[in-house]
C-alpha positions as CSV (number, residue, x, y, z in Angstrom):
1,X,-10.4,-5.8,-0.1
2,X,-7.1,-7.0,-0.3
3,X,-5.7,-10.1,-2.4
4,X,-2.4,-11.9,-2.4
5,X,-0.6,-14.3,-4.5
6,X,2.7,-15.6,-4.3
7,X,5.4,-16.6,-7.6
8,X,8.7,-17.6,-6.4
9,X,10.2,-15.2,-3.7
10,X,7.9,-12.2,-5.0
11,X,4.6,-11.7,-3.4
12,X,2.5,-9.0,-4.2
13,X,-0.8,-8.1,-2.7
14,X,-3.0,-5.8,-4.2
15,X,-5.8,-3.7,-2.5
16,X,-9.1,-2.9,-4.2
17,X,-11.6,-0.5,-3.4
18,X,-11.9,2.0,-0.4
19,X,-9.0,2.6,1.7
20,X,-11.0,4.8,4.3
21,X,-11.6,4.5,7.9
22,X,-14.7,2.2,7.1
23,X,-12.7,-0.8,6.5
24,X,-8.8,0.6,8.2
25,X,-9.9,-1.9,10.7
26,X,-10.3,-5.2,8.3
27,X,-7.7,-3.8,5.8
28,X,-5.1,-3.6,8.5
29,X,-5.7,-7.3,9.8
30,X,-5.4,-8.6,6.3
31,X,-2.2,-6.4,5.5
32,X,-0.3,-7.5,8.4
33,X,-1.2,-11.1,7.4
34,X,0.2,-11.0,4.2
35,X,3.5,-8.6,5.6
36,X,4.3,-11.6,8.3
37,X,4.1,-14.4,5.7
38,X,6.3,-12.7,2.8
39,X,10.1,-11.5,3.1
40,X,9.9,-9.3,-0.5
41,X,6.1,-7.8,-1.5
42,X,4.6,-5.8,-4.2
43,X,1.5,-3.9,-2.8
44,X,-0.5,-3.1,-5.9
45,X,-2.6,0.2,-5.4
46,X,-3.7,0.7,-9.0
47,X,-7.4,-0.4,-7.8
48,X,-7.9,2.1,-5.1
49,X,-10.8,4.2,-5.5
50,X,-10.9,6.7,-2.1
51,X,-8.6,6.6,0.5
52,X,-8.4,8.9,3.7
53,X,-6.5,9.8,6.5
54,X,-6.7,6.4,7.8
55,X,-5.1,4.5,4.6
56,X,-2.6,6.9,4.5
57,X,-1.9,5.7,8.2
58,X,-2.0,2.2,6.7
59,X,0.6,2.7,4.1
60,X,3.1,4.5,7.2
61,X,2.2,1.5,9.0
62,X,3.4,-1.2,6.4
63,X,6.6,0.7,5.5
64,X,7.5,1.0,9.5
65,X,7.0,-2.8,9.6
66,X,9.1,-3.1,6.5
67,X,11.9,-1.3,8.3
68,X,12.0,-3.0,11.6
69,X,11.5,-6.4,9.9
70,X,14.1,-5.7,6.9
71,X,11.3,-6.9,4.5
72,X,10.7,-5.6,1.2
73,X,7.9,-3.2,0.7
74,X,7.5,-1.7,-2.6
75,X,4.0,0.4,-3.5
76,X,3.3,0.5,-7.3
77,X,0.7,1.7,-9.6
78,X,-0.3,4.5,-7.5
79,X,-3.9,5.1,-8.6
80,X,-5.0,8.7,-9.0
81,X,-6.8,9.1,-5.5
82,X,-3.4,7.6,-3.9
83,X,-1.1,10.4,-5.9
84,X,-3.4,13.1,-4.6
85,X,-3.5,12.0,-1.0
86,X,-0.3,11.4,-1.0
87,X,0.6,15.1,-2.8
88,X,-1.6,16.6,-0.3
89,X,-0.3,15.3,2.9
90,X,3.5,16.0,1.1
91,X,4.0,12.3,1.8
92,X,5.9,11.3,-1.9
93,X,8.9,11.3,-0.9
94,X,8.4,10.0,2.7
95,X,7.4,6.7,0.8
96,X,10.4,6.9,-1.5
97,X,8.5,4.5,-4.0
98,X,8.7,5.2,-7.8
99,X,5.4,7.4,-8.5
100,X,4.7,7.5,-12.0
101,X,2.6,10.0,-13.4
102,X,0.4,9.3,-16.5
103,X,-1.8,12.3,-18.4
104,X,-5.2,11.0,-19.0
C-alpha cells in the first residue's frame, strides 16, 4: 500500500508492506499517480517487508520517470529486505540514493 502527503513543495509517499508481483500491478497505478502530481518526492521505503523482482522493476521504473520528467525522486530509509534486494541484483549504485546501513 502506498500513502502520500504533501508539505509545501516536498511530497513524500511512503510504501508499506509487500513490494512483490502480487500487488506490482496496484502499486504501479498508485506510484505513477503520486509521480504525475508532485515535481520533488520522498519515497519512504522504511515499511517494506518483501519485495521481488517485480518491485525492484518498480523502483527502475520511478527513477526513469524521474529522468525524463526532470522530477525529483529521492528513495530513503531503505528497509532491510530493500538493501538486500538491492545488494543482490548489484543495483546500489544504479539508484545513486544515500543507503544507510544500521547494525541491529
Amino acid at each position: 500500500m502506498l500513502t502520500f502527503s504533501q508539505i509545501d513543495n516536498l511530497s513524500q509517499a511512503k510504501i508499506e508492506g509487500a513490494m512483490t508481483i502480487h500487488n506490482a500491478f496496484e502499486l504501479k497505478n498508485q506510484l505513477m499517480e503520486v509521480l504525475n502530481v508532485a515535481h520533488s518526492i520522498e519515497l519512504d521505503l522504511s515499511a517494506v517487508t518483501e519485495i521481488d523482482a517485480a518491485g525492484l522493476q518498480l523502483l527502475i521504473m520511478a527513477k526513469k520517470q524521474q529522468a525524463m520528467t526532470q522530477l525529483e525522486l529521492t528513495l530513503i530509509h531503505h528497509s532491510e529486505a530493500v538493501v538486500e534486494a538491492m545488494e543482490l541484483m548489484g543495483l546500489v549504485s544504479w539508484f545513486n540514493d544515500p543507503v544507510i546501513m544500521t547494525r541491529q
